[in-house]
N, C-alpha and C positions, 0 to 999 in steps of 0.2 A: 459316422452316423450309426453303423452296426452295433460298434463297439459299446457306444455310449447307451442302444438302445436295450444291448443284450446286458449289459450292467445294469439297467434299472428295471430288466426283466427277474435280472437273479436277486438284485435285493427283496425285491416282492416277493418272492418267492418262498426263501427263507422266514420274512417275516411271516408268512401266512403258516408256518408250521404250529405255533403255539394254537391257533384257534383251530387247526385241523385237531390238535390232541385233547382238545377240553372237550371240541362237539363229538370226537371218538367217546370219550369217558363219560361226556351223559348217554350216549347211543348205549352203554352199556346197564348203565344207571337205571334205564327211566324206559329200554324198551319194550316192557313190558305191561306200564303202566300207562302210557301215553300214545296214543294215535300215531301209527308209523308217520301218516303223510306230515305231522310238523317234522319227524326228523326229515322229510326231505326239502323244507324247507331252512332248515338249518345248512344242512350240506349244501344246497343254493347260496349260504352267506361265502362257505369259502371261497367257488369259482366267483362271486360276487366282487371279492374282495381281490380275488387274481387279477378283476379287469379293470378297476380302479383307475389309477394311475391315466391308463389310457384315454381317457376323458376329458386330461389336466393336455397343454405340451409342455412338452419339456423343454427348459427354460436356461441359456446359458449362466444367464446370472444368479443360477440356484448349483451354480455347480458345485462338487463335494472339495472343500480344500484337498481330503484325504487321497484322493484318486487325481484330480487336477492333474499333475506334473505326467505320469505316466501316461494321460493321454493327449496333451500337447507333444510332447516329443514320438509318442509313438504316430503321428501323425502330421509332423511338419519335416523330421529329416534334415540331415546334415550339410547335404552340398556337398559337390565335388568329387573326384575319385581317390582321393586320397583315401589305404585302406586301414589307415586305423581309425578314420568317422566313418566309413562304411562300415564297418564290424559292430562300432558302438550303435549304428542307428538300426539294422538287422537286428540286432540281439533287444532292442528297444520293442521292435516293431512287432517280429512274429510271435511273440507271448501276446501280445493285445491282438491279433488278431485271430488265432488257433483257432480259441473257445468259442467265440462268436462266430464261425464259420462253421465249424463243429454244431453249434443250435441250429443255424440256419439248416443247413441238411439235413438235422432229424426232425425240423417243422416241417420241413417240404417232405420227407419218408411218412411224418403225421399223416398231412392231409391227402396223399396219395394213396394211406391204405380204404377211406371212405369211396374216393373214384372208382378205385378199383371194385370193390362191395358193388357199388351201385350198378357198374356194366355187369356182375357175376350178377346181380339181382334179379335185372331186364334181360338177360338170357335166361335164367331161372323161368320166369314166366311168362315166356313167348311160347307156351303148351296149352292144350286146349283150357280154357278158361270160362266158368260160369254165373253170370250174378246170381246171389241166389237170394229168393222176393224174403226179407226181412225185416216186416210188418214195424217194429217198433223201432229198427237203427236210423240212427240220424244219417250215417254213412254206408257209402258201399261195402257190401259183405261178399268177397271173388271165391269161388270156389276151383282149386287149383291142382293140376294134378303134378306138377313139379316141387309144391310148397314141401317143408320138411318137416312144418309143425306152424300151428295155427301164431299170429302178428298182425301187428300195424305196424302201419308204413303209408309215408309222405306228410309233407307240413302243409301245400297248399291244397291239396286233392288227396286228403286219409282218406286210405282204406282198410277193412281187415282183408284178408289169405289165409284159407282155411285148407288144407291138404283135402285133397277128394276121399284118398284111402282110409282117412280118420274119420271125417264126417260122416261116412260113410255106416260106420262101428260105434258111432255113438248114441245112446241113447238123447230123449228130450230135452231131460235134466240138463243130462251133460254137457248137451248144445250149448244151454242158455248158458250152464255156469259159464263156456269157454268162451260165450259173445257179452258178459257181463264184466269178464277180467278185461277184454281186449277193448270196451266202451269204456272202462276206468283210464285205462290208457291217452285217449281221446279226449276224455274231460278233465282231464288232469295236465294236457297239454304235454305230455313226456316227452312226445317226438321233436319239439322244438329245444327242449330243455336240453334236452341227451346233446341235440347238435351244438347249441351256442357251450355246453359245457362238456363239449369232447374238443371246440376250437381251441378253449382255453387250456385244456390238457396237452394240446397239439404245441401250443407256446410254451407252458411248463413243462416237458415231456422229461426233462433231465431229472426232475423233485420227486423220488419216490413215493410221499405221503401226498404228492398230487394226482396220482395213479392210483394211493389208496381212498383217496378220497371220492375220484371218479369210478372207482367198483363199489364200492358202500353206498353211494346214492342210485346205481344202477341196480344195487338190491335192493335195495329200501323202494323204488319205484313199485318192484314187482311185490313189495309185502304190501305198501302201500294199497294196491289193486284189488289184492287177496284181502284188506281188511274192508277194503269198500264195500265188495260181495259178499263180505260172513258176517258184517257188524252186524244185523239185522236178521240172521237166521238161527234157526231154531238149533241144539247142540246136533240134533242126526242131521239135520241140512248140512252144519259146518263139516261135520265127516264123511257127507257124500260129495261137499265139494274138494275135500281131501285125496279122497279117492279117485275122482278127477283129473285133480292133477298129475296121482300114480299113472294111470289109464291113458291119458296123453302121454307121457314119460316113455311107457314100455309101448306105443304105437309109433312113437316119431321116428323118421327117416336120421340120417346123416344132419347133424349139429351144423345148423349155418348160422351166424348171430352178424346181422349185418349193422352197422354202425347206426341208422336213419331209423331202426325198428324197433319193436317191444315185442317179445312175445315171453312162451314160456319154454325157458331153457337153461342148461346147468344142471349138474348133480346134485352141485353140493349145495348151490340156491334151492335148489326145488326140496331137498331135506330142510334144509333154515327155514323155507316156507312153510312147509308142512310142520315144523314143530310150532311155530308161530301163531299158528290155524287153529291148532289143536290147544293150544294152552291159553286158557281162560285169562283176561286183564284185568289185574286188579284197578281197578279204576280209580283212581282217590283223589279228593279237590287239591289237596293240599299236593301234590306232584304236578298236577296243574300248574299251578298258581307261581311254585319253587322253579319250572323250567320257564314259565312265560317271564318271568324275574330274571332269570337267567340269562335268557335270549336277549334280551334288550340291555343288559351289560354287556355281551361281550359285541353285540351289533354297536354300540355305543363305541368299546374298547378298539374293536379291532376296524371300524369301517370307517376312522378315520381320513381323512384322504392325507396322504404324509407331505405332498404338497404343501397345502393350506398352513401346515405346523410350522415349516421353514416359513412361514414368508412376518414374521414379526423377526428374525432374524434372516434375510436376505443378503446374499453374496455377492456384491458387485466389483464389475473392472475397472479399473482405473487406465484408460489407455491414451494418458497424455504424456510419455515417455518418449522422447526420440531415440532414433536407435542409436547403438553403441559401437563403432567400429576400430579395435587398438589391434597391435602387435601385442604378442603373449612376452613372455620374461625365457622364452628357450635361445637356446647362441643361434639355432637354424631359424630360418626364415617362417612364423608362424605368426596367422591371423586370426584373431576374434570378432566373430559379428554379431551382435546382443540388442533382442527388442525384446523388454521386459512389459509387463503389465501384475498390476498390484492388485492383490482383490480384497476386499476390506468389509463392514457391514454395512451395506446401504443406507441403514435407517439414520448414520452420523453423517451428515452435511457437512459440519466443520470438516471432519477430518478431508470430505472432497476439497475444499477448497485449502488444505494446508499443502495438499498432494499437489496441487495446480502452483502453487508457490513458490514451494520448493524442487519446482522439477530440475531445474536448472541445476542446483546442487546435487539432486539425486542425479543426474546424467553424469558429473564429474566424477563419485564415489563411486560408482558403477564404472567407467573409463580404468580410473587407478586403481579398481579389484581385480578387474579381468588382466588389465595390463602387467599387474603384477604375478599371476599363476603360468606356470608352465602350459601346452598343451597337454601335457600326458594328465595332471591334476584338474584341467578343466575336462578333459575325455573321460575322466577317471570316477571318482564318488560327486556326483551328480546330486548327491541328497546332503552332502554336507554344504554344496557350494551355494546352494539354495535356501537351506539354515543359518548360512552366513552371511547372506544378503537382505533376507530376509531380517535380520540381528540387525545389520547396519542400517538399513532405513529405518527401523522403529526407533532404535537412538535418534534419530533426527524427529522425529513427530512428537508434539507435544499434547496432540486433543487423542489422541487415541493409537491402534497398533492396527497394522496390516495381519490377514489370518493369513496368506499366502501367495506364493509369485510365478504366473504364467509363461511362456518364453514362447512367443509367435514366433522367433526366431531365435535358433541357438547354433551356428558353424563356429567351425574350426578346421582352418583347412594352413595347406603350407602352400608359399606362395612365392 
């Protein structure tokens, strides 16, 4: 089940690369001219698109011919002590297992860095703590003297956390701009967002461009924020909320960025912010009009569900084959034990029922192949034996061709 799960985690993966590079390329395109918060709903199609899949189950009978063979034998095993089928079914076994145990460990190092954050948070703010009466917020506003720099934090009970020592030093202004950014936060829903789309980071963890993907919307949040509270101010407002930001910058404590929270922090974001702030957008319908065009092809292109695709060609088994059990063609004493299964395209009926007819003769063609290979040849190139089985029962079918052949069981033991 690993195996199979973390195989249909990496193909998604990969495939979500091209749509990571186009919405990169309009981000660079069109940042200027169009309201950050669509690009954060662009970045939303990627992890969108990461969880896909998961929605659907996964479905034996959609299984890939291409991989098939490598994961029936890495998961059914030879039989017996005999150590040249132990050698061969080892050397099968521990490549399909490495990788996917290798993810699973770095999902479980994922989700354990957020635990930890959250107990380092709740000892953070077990210090004298004060609400402070904030006339206009929807939410509680704590005022804290352990905080590092003013955030939100939690999805079912948001609050912001204001450092005591900053609040302290700041002017009116300044207040408002810093409980203006931290309510964009809030009605923008970020903290639920950052979580569901740091889980899916946590399952992609190994895709570098899903890490770049997951930094680019976590600044884009914070410009997003910045542009909520400047769209509307006057050019000196926009460069005392500028200033602002400087002003918090050079007052914060020690850098905590905890997984669950929004606040303002980062060098080199709070520079990107601040040129961002300060550079005037040129507004123009027609960039409008070109990305909302845009967005809804590659939403179209890329949010296919790949499920859905396979299933006008669907893969099914055939498992009306009795098993095979002969002597091999070696002078020592050597045995073969063979339960095949056909997999074919479900959508042809004939051909189920030619398979159900001529089973009887595939069982005797199958007897005198094996019966005639050595053990070292049947232990040996495993991908030709199967090509050539494969050969031989489609000679025998007249409505159509098998795509590929399972082996619920395949020993080879001496006896």
């Amino acid at each position: 089940m690993i195996p199979q799960l973390f195989r249909q985690v990496l193909v998604l993966s990969v495939k979500s690369i091209p749509l990571i590079g186009i919405i990169l390329l309009s981000n660079m395109i069109f940042q200027k001219k169009i309201n950050p918060g669509f690009f954060s709903l662009l970045w939303l199609l990627v992890f969108l698109r990461l969880m896909i899949p998961f929605s659907s189950p996964i479905e034996l009978e959609t299984i890939s011919s291409e991989h098939s063979i490598s994961m029936i034998i890495g998961s059914t095993g030879f039989g017996n002590n005999d150590p040249l089928e132990r050698n061969h079914h080892e050397s099968s076994n521990i490549p399909n297992l490495i990788l996917p145990l290798l993810w699973i460990a770095g999902l479980l190092m994922m989700i354990s860095i957020p635990l930890y954050h959250s107990l380092r948070l709740r000892n953070l703010l077990r210090g004298n703590n004060t609400i402070l009466e904030i006339p206009r917020s929807p939410i509680p506003v704590i005022e804290s003297d352990e905080a590092p720099y003013p955030f939100i934090v939690g999805i079912l009970n948001p609050k912001i956390i204001i450092p005591a020592h900053l609040w302290d030093q700041l002017s009116e202004k300044e207040r408002n701009h810093v409980l203006c950014h931290e309510l964009g936060h809030f009605y923008r829903k970020d903290i639920l967002f950052g979580l569901i789309c740091y889980l899916v980071l946590a399952i992609h963890w190994f895709n570098p461009f899903v890490w770049i993907s997951y930094y680019l919307l976590q600044s884009n949040k914070e410009i997003a924020c910045d542009y909520r509270v400047t769209k509307d101010l006057s050019p000196g407002d926009v460069f005392e909320y500028a200033r602002t930001l400087l002003r918090i910058s050079e007052l914060g404590r020690t850098r905590f960025n905890h997984i669950f929270s929004a606040g303002l922090t980062g060098k080199y974001l709070l520079q990107r912010r601040i040129e961002m702030i300060v550079t005037k957008r040129k507004k123009t319908v027609f960039a409008a009009v070109l990305l909302v065009a845009f967005s809804l092809v590659i939403t179209l292109v890329f949010l296919v569900d790949p499920i859905s695709v396979q299933q006008d060609h669907k893969l099914v088994i055939f498992d009306g084959l009795s098993q095979v059990s002969t002597p091999t063609s070696d002078e020592l004493s050597h045995h073969a034990s063979i339960k095949m299964q056909l997999v074919y395209d479900g959508n042809n009926k004939r051909l189920e029922n030619e398979l159900s007819i001529i089973a009887d003769d595939l069982y005797d063609v199958t007897r005198e192949y094996f019966n005639g290979k050595t053990s070292e040849q049947l232990l040996g190139d495993f991908q030709r034996i199967k090509l050539e089985m494969i050969e031989r029962v489609n000679s025998m079918l007249n409505i159509g061709e098998i795509q590929d052949i399972l082996f619920a069981e395949y020993k080879v033991f001496e006896y």
